[in-house]
LOSEDREN-140347 format. One record per residue (C-alpha): x, y, z; residue in one letter. Coordinates in nm, 2 decimals, padded with zeros to 4 digits, m for minus. Example, Ala and Ser with C-alpha at 12.3 -4.5 7.8 and 13.67 -1.06 7.14 Angstrom:
% residues 2
- 01.23, m00.45, 00.78, A;
- 01.37, m00.11, 00.71, S;
//
This chain:
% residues 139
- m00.34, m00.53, 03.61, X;
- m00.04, m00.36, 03.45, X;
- 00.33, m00.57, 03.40, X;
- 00.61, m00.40, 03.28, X;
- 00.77, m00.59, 03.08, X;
- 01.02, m00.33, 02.90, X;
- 01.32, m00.11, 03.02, X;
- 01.34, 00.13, 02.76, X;
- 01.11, 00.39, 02.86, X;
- 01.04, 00.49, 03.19, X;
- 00.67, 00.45, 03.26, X;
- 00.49, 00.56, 03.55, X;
- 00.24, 00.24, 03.62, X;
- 00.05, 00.30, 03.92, X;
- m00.17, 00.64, 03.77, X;
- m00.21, 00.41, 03.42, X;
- m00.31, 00.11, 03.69, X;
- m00.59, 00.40, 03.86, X;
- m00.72, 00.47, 03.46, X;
- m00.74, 00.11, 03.37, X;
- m00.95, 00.09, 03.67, X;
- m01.17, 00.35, 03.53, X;
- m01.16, 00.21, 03.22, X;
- m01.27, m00.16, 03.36, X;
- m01.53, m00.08, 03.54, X;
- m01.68, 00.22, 03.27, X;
- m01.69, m00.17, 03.01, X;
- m01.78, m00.35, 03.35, X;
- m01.52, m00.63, 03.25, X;
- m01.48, m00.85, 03.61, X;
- m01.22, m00.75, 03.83, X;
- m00.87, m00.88, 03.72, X;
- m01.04, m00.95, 03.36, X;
- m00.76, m00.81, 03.19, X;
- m00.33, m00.82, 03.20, X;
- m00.20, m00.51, 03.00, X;
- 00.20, m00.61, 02.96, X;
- 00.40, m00.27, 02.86, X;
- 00.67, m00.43, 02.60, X;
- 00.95, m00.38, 02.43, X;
- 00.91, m00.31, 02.03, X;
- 01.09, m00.59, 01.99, X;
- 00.89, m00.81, 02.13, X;
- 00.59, m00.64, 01.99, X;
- 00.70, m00.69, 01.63, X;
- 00.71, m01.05, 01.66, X;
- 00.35, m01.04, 01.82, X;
- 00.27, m00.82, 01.55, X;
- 00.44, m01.07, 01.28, X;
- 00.30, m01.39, 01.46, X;
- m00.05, m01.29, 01.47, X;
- m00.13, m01.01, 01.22, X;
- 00.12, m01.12, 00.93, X;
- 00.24, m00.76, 00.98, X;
- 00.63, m00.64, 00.97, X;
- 00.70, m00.39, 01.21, X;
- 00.63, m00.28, 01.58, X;
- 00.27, m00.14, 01.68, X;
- 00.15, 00.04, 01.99, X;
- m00.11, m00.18, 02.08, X;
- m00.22, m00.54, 02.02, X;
- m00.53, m00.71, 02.22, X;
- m00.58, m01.06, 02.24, X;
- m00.96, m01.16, 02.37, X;
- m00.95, m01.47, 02.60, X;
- m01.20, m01.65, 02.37, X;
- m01.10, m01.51, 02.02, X;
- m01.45, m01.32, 02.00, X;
- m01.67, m01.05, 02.18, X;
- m01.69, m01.15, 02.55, X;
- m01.99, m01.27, 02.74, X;
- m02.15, m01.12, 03.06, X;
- m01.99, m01.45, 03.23, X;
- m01.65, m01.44, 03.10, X;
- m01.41, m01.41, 03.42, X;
- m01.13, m01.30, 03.20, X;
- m01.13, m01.11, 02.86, X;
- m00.82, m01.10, 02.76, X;
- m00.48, m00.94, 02.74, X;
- m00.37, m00.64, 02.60, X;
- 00.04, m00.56, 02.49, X;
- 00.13, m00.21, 02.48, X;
- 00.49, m00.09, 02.33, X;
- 00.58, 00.20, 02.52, X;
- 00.87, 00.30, 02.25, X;
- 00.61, 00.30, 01.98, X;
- 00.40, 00.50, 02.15, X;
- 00.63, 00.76, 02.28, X;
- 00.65, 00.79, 01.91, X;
- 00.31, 00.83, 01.80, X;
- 00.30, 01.10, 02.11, X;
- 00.50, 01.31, 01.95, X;
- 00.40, 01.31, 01.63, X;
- 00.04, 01.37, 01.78, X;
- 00.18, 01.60, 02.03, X;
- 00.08, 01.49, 02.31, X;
- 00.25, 01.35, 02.61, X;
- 00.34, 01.00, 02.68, X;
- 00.07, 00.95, 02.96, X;
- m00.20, 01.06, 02.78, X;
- m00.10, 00.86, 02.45, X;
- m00.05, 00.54, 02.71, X;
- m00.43, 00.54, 02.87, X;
- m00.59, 00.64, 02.49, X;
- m00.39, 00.25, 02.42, X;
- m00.54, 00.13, 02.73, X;
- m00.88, 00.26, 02.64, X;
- m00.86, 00.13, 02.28, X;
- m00.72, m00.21, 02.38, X;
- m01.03, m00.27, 02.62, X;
- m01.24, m00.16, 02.38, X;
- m01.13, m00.44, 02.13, X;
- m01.18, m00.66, 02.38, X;
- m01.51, m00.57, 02.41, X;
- m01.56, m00.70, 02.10, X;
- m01.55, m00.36, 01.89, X;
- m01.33, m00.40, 01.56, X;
- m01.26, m00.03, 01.40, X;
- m01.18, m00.20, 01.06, X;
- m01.49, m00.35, 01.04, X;
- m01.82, m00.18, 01.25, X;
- m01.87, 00.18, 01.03, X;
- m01.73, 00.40, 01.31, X;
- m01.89, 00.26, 01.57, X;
- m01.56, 00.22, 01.79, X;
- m01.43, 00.51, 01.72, X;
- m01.74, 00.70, 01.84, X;
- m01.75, 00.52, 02.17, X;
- m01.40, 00.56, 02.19, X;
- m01.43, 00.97, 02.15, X;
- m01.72, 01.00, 02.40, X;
- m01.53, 00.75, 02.67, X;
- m01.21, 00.97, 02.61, X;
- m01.41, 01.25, 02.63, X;
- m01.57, 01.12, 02.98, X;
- m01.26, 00.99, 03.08, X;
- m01.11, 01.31, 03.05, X;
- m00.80, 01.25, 02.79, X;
- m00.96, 01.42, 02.47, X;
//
C-alpha cells in the first residue's frame, strides 16, 4: 500500500502501487505487509534525526515491524517513508526520471526490510538489488 502523505511533488501512485506489487511478491512479503508513506522532507528529516542521529532529509528510510530480518510468519514487515522532493533531487543528479528513481526507493526499502543492511553484508544487497532492478526492468 502506498499513502501520499506530501503535496509538493506530484506523484503518480497507482503505476508505483502495480511495482510495489511486483516488488512484494518477487520478496514474497504477505499481502498488505508493507505501508510506503511518500513524505514531505520535512517530515523526513525529523525521522531521519529521530532515528538515525542524522541532520538532513534522506530519500528513503525503512522501519522493520520487529526491528530485525522478518520471519516466514510475519504478517507485516514493516513500513517504508519515501521523500519524493529528495528524490526528485537525486533523479537529477543521476539523470533519470522521477518514476524510475521512485520504484529503485521502493525496491531498496523492501529490501531492508528483508533484512539486507548495505552498510554491513560485503555487497550482498547491492548485488540482489542490481539483478532485481535488472529483472524488474528499471536498470
Amino acid at each position: 500500500m502506498i499513502i501520499n502523505r506530501q503535496r509538493r511533488v506530484p506523484v503518480a501512485v497507482k503505476p508505483l502501487e502495480d511495482f510495489y506489487e511486483r516488488v512484494r511478491r518477487e520478496l514474497r512479503f504477505p499481502a498488505e505487509g508493507v505501508t510506503v508513506r511518500l513524505i514531505s522532507d520535512t517530515a523526513m528529516a525529523r525521522l531521519n534525526r529521530t532515528f538515525r542521529n542524522k541532520r538532513g532529509s534522506t530519500d528513503v528510510l525503512s522501519f522493520p515491524s520487529n526491528g530485525a530480518r522478518p520471519s516466514q510468519n510475519t504478517e507485516y514487515a514493516g513500513d517504508i517513508a519515501i521523500s519524493p522532493e529528495t528524490a526528485r533531487r537525486n533523479a537529477r543528479r543521476f539523470s533519470r526520471s522521477l518514476p524510475v528513481e521512485m520504484r529503485i526507493l521502493i525496491l531498496h526499502g523492501m529490501l531492508h526490510l528483508a533484512g539486507y543492511d548495505h552498510e554491513r553484508d560485503h555487497g550482498e544487497m547491492d548485488r540482489l538489488e542490481r539483478r532485481l532492478r535488472r529483472r524488474l526492468g528499471i536498470d
